[in-house]
GUNU-256118 format. One record per residue (C-alpha): residue in one letter; residue number from 1; x, z, y. Coordinates in steps of 0.2 Angstrom, whole numbers, plus 5000, padded with zeros to 4 digits. Layout:
@code = A | pos = NUM | px = X | pz = Z | py = Y
...
***
This chain:
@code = X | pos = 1 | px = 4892 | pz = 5264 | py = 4809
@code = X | pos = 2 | px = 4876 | pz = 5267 | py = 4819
@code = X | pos = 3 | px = 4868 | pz = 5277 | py = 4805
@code = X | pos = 4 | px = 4882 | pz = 5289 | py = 4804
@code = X | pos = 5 | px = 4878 | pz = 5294 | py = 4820
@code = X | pos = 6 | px = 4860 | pz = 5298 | py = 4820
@code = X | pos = 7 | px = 4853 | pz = 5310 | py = 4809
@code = X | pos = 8 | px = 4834 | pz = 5317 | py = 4814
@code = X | pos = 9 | px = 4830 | pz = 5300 | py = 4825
@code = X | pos = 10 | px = 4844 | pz = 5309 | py = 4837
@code = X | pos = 11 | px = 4861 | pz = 5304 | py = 4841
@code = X | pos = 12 | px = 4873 | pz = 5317 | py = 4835
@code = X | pos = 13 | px = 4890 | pz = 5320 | py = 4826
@code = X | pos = 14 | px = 4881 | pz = 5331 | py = 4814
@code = X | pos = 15 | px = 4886 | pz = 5318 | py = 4800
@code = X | pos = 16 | px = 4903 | pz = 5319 | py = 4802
@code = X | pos = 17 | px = 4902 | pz = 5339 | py = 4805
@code = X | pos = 18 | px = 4897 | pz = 5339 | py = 4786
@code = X | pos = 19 | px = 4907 | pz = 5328 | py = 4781
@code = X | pos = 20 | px = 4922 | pz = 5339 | py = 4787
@code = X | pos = 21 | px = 4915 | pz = 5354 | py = 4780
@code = X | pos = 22 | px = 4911 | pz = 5348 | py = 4762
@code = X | pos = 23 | px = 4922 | pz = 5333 | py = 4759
@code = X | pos = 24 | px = 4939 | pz = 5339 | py = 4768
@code = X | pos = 25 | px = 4948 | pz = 5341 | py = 4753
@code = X | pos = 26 | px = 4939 | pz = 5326 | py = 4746
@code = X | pos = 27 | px = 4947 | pz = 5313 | py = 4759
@code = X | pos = 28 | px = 4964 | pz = 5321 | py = 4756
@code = X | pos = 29 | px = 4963 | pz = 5320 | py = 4737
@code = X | pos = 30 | px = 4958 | pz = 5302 | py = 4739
@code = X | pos = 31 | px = 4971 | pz = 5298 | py = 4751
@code = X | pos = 32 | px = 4982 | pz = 5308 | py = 4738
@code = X | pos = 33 | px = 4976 | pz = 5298 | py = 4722
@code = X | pos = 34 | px = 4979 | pz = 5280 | py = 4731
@code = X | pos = 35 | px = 4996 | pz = 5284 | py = 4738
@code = X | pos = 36 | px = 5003 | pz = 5293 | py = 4721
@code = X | pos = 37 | px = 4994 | pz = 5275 | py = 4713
@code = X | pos = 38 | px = 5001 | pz = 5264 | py = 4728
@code = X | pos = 39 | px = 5018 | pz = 5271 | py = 4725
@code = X | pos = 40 | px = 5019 | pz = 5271 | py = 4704
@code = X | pos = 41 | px = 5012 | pz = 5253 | py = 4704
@code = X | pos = 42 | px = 5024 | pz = 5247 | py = 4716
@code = X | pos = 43 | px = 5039 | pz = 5257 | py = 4709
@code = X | pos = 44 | px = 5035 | pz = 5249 | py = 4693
@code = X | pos = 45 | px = 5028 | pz = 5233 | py = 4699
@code = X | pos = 46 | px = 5045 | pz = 5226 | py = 4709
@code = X | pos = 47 | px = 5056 | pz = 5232 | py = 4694
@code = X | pos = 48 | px = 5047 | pz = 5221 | py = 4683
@code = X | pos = 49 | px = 5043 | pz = 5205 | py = 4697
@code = X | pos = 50 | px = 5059 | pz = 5207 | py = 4699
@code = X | pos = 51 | px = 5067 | pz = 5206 | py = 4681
@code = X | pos = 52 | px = 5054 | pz = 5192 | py = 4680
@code = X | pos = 53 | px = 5061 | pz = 5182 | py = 4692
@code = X | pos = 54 | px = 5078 | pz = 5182 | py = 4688
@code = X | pos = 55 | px = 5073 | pz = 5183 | py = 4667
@code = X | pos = 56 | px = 5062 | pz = 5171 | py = 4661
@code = X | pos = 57 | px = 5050 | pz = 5183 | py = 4649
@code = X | pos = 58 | px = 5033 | pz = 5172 | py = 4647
@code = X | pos = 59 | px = 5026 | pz = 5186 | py = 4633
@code = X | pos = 60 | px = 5028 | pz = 5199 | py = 4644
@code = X | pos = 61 | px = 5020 | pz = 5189 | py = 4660
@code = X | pos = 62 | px = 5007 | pz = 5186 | py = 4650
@code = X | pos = 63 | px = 5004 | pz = 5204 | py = 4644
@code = X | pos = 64 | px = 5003 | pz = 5209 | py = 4662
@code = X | pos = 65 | px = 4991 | pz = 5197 | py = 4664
@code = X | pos = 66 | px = 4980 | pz = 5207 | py = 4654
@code = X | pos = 67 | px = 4973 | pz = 5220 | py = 4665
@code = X | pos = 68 | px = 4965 | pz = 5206 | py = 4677
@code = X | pos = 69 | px = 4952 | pz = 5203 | py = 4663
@code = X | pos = 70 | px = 4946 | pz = 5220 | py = 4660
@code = X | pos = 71 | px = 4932 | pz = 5226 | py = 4669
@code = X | pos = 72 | px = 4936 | pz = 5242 | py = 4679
@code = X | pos = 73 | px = 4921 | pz = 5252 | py = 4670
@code = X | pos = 74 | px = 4930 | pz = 5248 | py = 4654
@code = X | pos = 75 | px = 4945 | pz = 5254 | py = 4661
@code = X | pos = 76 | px = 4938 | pz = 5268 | py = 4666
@code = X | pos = 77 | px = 4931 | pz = 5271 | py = 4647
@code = X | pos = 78 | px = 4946 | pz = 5265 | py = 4639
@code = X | pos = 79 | px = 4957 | pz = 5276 | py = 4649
@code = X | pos = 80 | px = 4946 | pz = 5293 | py = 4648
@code = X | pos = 81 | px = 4948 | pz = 5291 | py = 4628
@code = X | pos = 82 | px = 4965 | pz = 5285 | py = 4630
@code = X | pos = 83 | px = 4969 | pz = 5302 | py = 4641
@code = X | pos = 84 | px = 4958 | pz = 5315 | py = 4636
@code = X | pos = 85 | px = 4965 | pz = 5331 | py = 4627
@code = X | pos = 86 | px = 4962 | pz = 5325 | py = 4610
@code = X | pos = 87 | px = 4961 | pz = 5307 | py = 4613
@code = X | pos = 88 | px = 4973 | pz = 5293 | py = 4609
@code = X | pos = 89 | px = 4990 | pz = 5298 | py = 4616
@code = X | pos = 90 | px = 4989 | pz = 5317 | py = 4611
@code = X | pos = 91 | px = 4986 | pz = 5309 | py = 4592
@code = X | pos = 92 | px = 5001 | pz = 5298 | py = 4595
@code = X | pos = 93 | px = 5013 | pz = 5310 | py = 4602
@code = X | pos = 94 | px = 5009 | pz = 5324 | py = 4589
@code = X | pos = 95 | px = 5010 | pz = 5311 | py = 4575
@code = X | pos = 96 | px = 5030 | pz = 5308 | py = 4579
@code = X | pos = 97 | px = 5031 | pz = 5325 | py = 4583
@code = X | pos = 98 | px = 5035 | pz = 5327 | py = 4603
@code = X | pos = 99 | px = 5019 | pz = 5339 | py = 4605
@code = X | pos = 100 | px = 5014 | pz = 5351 | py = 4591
@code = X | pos = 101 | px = 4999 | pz = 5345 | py = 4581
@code = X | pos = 102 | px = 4982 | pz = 5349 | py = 4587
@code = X | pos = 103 | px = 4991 | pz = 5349 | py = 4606
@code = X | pos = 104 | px = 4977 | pz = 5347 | py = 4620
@code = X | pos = 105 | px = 4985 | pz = 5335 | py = 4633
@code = X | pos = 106 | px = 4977 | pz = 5339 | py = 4652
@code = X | pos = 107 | px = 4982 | pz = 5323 | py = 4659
@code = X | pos = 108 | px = 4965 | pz = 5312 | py = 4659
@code = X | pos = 109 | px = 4958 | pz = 5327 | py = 4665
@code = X | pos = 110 | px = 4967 | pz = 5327 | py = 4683
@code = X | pos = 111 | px = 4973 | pz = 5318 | py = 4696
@code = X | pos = 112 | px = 4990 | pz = 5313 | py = 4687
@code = X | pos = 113 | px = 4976 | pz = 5303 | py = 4673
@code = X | pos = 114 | px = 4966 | pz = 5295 | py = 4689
@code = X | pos = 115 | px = 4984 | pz = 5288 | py = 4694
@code = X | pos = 116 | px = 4988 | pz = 5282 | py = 4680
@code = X | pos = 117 | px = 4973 | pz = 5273 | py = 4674
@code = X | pos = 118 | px = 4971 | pz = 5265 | py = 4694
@code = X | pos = 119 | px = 4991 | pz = 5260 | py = 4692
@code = X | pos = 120 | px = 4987 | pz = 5252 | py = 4676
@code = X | pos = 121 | px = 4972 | pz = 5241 | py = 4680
@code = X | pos = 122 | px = 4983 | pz = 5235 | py = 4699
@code = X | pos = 123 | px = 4999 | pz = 5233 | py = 4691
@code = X | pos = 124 | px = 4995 | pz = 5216 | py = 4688
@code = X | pos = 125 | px = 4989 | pz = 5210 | py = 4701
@code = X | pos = 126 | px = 5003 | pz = 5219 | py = 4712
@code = X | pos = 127 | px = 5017 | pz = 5209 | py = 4698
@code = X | pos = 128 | px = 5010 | pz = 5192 | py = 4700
@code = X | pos = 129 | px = 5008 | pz = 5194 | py = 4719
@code = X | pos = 130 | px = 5027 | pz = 5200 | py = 4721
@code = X | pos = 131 | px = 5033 | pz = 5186 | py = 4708
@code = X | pos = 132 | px = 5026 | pz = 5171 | py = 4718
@code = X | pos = 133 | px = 5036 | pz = 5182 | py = 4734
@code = X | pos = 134 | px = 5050 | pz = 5182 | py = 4724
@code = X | pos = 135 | px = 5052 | pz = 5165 | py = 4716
@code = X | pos = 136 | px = 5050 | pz = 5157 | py = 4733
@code = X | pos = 137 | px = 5070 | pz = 5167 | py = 4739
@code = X | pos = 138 | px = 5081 | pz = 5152 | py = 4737
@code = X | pos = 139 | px = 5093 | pz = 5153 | py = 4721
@code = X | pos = 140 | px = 5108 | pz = 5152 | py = 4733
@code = X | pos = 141 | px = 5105 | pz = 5170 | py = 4739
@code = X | pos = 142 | px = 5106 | pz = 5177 | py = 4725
@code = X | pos = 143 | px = 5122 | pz = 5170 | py = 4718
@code = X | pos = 144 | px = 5127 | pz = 5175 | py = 4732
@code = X | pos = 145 | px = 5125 | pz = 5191 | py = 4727
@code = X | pos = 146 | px = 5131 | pz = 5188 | py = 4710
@code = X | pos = 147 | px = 5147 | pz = 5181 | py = 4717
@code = X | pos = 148 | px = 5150 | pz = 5200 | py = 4725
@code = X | pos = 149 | px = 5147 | pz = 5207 | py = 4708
@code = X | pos = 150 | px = 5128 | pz = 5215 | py = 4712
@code = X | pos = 151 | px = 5119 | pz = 5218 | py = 4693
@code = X | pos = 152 | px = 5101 | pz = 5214 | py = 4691
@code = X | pos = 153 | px = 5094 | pz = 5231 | py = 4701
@code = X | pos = 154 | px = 5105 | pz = 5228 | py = 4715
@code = X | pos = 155 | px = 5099 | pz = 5209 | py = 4716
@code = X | pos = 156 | px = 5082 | pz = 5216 | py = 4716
@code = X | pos = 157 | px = 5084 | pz = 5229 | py = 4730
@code = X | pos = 158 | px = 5097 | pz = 5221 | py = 4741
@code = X | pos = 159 | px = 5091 | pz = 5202 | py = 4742
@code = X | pos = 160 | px = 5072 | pz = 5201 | py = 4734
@code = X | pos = 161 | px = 5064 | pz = 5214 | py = 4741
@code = X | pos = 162 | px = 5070 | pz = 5214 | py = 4758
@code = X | pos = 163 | px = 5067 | pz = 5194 | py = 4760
@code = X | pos = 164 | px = 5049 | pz = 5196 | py = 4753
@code = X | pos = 165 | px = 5044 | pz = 5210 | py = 4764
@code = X | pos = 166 | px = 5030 | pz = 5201 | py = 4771
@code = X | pos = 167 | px = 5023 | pz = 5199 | py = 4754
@code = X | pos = 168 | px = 5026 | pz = 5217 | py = 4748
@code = X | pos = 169 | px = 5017 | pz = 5222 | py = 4763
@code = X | pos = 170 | px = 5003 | pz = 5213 | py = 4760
@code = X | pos = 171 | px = 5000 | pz = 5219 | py = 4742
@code = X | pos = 172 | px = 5001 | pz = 5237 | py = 4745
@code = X | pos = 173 | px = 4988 | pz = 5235 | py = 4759
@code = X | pos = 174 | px = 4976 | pz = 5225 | py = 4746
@code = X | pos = 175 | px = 4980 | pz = 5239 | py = 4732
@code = X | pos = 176 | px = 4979 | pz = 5254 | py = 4743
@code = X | pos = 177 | px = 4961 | pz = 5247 | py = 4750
@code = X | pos = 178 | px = 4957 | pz = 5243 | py = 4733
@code = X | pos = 179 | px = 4962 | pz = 5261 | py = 4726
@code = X | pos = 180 | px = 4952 | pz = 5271 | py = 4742
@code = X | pos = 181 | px = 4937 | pz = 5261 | py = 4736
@code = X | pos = 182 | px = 4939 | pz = 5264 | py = 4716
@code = X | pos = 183 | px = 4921 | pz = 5270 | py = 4711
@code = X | pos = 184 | px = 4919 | pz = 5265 | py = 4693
@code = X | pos = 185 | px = 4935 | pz = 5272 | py = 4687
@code = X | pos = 186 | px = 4937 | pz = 5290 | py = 4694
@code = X | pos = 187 | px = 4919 | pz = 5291 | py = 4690
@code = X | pos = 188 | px = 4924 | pz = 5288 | py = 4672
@code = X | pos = 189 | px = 4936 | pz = 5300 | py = 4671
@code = X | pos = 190 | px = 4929 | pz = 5313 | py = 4682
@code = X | pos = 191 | px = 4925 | pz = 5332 | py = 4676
@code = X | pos = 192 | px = 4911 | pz = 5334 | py = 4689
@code = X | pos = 193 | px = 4918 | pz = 5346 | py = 4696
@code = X | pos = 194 | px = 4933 | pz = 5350 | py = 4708
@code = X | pos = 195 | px = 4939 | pz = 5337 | py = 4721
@code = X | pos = 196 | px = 4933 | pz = 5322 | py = 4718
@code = X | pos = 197 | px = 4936 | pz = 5300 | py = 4727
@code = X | pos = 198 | px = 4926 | pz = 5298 | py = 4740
@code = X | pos = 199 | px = 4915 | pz = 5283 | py = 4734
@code = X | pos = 200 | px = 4908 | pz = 5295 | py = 4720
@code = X | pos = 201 | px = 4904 | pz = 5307 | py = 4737
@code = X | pos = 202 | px = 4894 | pz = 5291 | py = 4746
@code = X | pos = 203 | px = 4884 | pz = 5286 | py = 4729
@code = X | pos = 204 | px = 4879 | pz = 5305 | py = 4724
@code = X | pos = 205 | px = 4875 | pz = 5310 | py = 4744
@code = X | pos = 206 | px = 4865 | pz = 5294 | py = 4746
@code = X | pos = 207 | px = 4858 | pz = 5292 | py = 4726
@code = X | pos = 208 | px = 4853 | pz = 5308 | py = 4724
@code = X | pos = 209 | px = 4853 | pz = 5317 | py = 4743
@code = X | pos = 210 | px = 4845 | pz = 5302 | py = 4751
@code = X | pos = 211 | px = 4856 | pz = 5307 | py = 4764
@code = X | pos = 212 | px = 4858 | pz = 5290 | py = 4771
@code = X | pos = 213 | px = 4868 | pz = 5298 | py = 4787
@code = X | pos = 214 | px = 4882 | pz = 5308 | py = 4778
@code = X | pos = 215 | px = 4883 | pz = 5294 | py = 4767
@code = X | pos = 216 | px = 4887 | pz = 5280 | py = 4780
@code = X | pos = 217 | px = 4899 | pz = 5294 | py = 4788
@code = X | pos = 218 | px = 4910 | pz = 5294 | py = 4772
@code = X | pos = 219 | px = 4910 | pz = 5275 | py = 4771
@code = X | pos = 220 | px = 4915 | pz = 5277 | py = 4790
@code = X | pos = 221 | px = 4929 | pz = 5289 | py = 4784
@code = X | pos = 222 | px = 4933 | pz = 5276 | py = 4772
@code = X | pos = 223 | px = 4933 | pz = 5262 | py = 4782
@code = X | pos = 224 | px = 4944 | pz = 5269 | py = 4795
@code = X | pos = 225 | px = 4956 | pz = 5273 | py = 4780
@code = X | pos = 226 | px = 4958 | pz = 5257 | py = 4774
@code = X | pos = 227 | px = 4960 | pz = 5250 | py = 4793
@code = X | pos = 228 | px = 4976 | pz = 5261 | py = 4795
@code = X | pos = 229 | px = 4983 | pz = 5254 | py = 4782
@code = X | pos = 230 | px = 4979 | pz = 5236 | py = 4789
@code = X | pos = 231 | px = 4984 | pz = 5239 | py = 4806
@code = X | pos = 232 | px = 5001 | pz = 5246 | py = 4799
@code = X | pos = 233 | px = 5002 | pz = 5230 | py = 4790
@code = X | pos = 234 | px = 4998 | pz = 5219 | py = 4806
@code = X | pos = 235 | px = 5009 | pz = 5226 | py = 4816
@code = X | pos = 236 | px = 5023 | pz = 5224 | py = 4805
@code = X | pos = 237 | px = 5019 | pz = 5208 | py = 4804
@code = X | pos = 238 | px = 5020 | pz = 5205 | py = 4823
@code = X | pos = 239 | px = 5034 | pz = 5212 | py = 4826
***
């Protein structure tokens, strides 16, 4: 925090005067990125905490257990050849026909790929975290619901989330931090050029710059990120 505000052995807002003019677009694509991931994951991830809570599937509790054992630089690799124009998925969908053969798919070279690859390696954690919130609702609520004809979807929406709102809370400020400071992955499966996280920003501004002012500035930016998030969190909580 200091650092960022010295630059030249004087005190100044310089720093942060670069950091607005070369990394604008920067912070909001990263605040982009991690929203787009925060809202896929959880979109996915209470549909699936939720059909495991009221369907007992071990094998595929287990399979989302997966991703918590992959390092994030092998997601990062695992995902750029998964994604990339001729990688695995473009092979698989012009093998059963839904693009034409030879097709060059744009998605691991974009933001929508970063997305995806950041949802897949939270999405677990996000499940189990929302499954331990769910299982602790009382069974009598829910056949509650069942008793006024509510389907599996409705259970989930209408009793679930609302009573585990504490707990969903929580998890999204955890994966949202998590996502704003996502270094090995976007690094991974960035094109070097065009907007880019903000944690590849701070490593090339301080790695290769030796711009230890600007650098601090964009962990400052970061951090203040993040807090929002958290603050949101807290005061929910409060109230």
């Amino acid at each position: 925090l200091v650092a960022s505000f010295v630059r030249d052995g004087r005190v100044t807002l310089e720093n942060y005067a670069i950091v607005a003019r070369l990394y604008g677009r920067d912070v909001l694509y990263t605040l982009g990125v991690a929203g787009a991931g925060v809202a896929l994951t959880f979109g996915c991830g209470i549909h699936l905490a939720g059909y495991l809570r009221l369907r007992a599937w071990p094998w595929l509790e287990f399979l989302l257990k997966v991703p918590l054992f992959v390092p994030f630089v092998v997601t990062g690799h695992a995902m750029r050849v998964f994604l990339q124009p001729s990688g695995t998925l473009a092979l698989a969908l012009s093998a059963v026909g839904l693009v034409p053969s030879g097709a060059r798919l744009g998605i691991g070279e974009g933001w929508l790929g970063l997305v995806l690859a950041l949802t897949w390696k939270h999405l677990a954690l996000v499940v189990l975290l929302l499954v331990g919130a769910f299982r602790g609702v009382d069974d009598s609520y829910l056949e509650a619901a069942q008793g006024f004809g509510a389907g599996i979807l409705r259970q989930i929406w209408a009793v679930l989330v609302p009573m585990s709102a504490t707990s969903l809370a929580l998890a999204m400020v955890l994966t949202l931090t998590s996502m704003l400071a996502s270094f090995s992955i976007p690094l991974l499966m960035s094109r070097g050029s065009g907007p880019q996280m903000l944690m590849i920003d701070l490593y090339y501004r301080f790695g290769q710059h030796g711009d230890f002012g600007v650098a601090s500035a964009l962990g400052v930016v970061s951090y203040v990120m993040a807090s929002g998030a958290v603050y949101a969190y807290l005061r929910s909580v409060a109230r």
